[in-house]
C-alpha positions, 0 to 999 in steps of 0.5 A: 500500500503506498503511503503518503511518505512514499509518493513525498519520497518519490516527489520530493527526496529521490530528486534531491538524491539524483541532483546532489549526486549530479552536482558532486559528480560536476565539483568532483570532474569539471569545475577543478577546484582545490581539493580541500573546497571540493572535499568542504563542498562534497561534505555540505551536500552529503549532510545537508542535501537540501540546504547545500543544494541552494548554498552551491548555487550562491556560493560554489559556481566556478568562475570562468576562467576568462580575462572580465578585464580588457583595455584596447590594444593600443593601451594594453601595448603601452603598459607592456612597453612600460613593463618590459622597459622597467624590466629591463632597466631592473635586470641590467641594474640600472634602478637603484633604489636610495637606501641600499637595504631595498635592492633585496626586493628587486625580484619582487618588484620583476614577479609583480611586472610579471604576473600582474603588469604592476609598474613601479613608480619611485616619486610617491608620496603618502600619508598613512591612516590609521582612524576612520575620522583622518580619512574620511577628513582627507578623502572629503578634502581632495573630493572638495577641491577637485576641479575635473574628475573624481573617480571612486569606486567601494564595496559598502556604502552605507545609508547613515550619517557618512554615506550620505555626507560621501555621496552629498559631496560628489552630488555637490562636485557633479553639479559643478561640472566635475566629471564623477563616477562612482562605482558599487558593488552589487551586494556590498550596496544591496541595502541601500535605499532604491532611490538612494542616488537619485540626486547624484545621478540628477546632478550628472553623477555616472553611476555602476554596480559591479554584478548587481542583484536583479532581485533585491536581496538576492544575488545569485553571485554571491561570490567574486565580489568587487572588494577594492576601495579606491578614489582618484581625485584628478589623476594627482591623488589616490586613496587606497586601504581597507575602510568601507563609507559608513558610520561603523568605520567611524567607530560609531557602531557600538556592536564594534565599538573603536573602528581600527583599520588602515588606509594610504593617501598616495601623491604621485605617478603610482595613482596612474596604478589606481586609476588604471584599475579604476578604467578596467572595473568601470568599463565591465560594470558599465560598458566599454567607453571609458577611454585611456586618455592622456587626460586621466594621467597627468604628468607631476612633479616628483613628490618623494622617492617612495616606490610603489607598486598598485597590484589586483587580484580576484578570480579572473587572473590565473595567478593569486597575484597579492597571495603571491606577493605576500608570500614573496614579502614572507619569505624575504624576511631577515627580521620580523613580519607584522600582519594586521587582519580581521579575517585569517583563514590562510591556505596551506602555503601561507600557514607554512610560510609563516611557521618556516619564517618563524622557525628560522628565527624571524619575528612574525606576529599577527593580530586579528580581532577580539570579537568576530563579525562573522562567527565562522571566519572568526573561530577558524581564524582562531584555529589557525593562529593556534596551530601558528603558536607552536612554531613561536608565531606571535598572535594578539586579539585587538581590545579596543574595539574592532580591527579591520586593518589588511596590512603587512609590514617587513624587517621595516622595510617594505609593506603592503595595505589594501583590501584582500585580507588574509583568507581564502576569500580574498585569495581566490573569490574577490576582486582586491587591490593593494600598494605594495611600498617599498620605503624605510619611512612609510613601513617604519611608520607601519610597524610603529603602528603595529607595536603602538597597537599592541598596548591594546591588545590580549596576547594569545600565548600557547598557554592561554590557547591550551587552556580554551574550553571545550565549546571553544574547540568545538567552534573551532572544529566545526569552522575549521571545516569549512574554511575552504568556503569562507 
């Protein structure tokens, strides 16, 4: 006798059955993922066969393994002629840099040329931030006096206080006649007001978003987001670091608390490495059109003999290429290794990187929040710092309030702020960007930092790690799982 259980397993259960086999078969054969995202994967559909179906369709979709990012021929031609002459001139040894202690990173400088076109400029000037209230102060400050063009491009704007006054302020310079664009990311913006650029756009403000929902709240892209925050202002100034436009990156937020992040206002021909980034994201979000007009690359003054490399990464490059330049600042280390980031959930080679580098008698410390924004990341963050321990890494938990910093300074030499934080996410799903400056000033001012930081900090030694009670571990267990996915 058939029963009501059976024709609903027939409908209902047997389907799901076949389509979970379907898709672990396509994980398993033709999406060539990382063995430990496809081992994370398989176990999501086997335990929750129906939840993981919808979170594969959100979260696991390969990415086509395609140039999103194109530039005329023309163009490209002139960055390459830039690139193999730089090249050159490195490889006979004619780039000498002012204090001798950087020549180590010569090779460096030629993996970046490689594998990310990233030209070296050597007549920067920069101002680090370190508060919310600094930046935006300066951010609002070149956005008053620009006088033709103001291109912006950030993964969350908010609808408070701050992200009106930002997008008040290019309203305001769009109905001057300054040329503004302003670039959003799809689901970073995806609780904004639906008419919340409305006046911008009246006053003459052009407006993108970078794989945008075609239903509110619901982006079948969940992954490869845009996650870069840039401005330039003119073409002579850029902005580049880790703060979103929001009341919380001012501290405001009391489930936060004190917003710690970091952020470089950058004067000089390094801009042009911003701006460029800014033209190859905008004419995908938004149609080709937007032109590499000598008008957007103005020639300048030397400010000083800061050198600077702007590098992207996200899934459409065959190349991790910040993962890469992180290892590569690892492995070059005499003295010590500083790292500031809210999420850490490191790939293998990263964990190794630094427990070789700490083994071999190199200072390597990392700080990471005390509180998480997102529990999962947060615990496996936790997971790894403690395996770290053993290798005599040093790991803190900032006390103040949130620390949101994507930094890494070395032997206080040479350093790196952006957007990608120290995780898989940014690794491999999101689109970043971030200076690397090769200068004893600005990454002596980094590593001051770090150190000032520090006062406001819990150390995690072995001893307070070892001694984390049970549904600690488990939390971590569980997280550590998934990290794969996060």
């Amino acid at each position: 006798m058939t029963t009501v259980i059976d024709i609903l397993f027939d409908l209902f259960f047997v389907p799901v059955l076949i389509l979970n086999i379907l898709f672990a078969v396509t994980i398993v054969f033709f999406e060539r993922k990382n063995p430990s995202a496809t081992l994370a994967w398989l176990s999501i559909l086997f335990f929750l066969p129906i939840v993981g179906f919808v979170l594969y369709l959100f979260l696991g979709q390969n990415y086509r393994r395609e140039k999103l990012f194109k530039v005329k021929a023309e163009d490209d031609a002139r960055v390459q002629g830039l690139i193999a002459a730089q090249m050159k001139s490195i490889a006979a040894g004619e780039v000498a840099f002012k204090d001798a202690r950087l020549e180590a990173y010569q090779s460096m400088v030629l993996m970046l040329m490689r594998n990310n076109r990233a030209f070296l400029t050597a007549d920067n000037r920069v101002t680090v931030y370190t508060d919310g209230e600094e930046k935006f102060a300066a951010l609002l400050d070149a956005i008053a006096g620009a006088r033709d063009f103001i291109h912006i491009e950030y993964y969350i704007i908010r609808d408070d206080a701050l992200g009106r006054r930002v997008v008040g302020a290019l309203t305001e310079k769009a109905q001057q006649g300054v040329e503004v664009r302003l670039l959003v990311d799809g689901l970073g913006c995806t609780r904004l007001p639906r008419h919340f650029f409305d006046a911008f756009v009246g006053a003459g403000g052009r407006l993108a978003r970078f794989f945008p929902s075609v239903v509110p709240y619901l982006n079948v892209r969940m992954n490869y987001r845009n996650h870069r925050k840039i401005a330039v202002i003119d073409g002579t100034v850029g902005f580049v670091g880790g703060f979103n436009i929001g009341d919380e990156y001012l501290g405001k937020d009391p489930r936060f608390g004190y917003w710690r992040d970091t952020a470089l206002k950058i004067e000089g021909h390094a801009v042009a490495g911003l701006q460029g980034r800014f033209f190859l994201d905008w004419n995908f979000a938004a149609g080709p059109g937007l032109s590499f007009s000598p008008r957007y690359f103005p020639e300048m003054a030397p400010y000083s003999e800061t050198r600077i490399q702007i590098v992207s990464s996200g899934p459409d490059a065959r190349w991790n290429q910040v993962k890469e330049a992180y290892l590569k600042l690892i492995n070059s280390a005499k003295k010590s290794v500083y790292i500031q980031t809210p999420y850490f959930v490191p790939d293998e080679s990263v964990a190794d990187a630094l427990r070789i580098a700490a083994l071999s008698g190199v200072d390597v410390r990392v700080m990471i929040p005390c509180k998480p924004d997102h529990p999962f990341v947060y615990w496996a963050s936790y997971s790894f710092i403690g395996e770290l321990l053993e290798a005599g890494v040093r790991a803190y938990t900032y006390e103040r309030g949130f620390i949101h910093a994507k930094t890494i300074v070395v032997d206080g030499l040479a350093a790196s702020v952006g957007s990608a934080n120290w995780d898989e996410r940014s690794f491999r799903l999101n689109f970043e960007t971030n200076a690397f400056v090769y200068d004893p000033a600005v990454a002596g001012r980094l590593h001051e930092v770090f150190l000032a930081d520090t006062r406001d900090c819990s150390e995690l030694t072995p001893a307070v790690y070892a001694a984390r009670g049970r549904v600690v571990k488990v939390k971590e267990s569980v997280s550590r799982l998934f990290s794969p996915l996060l």
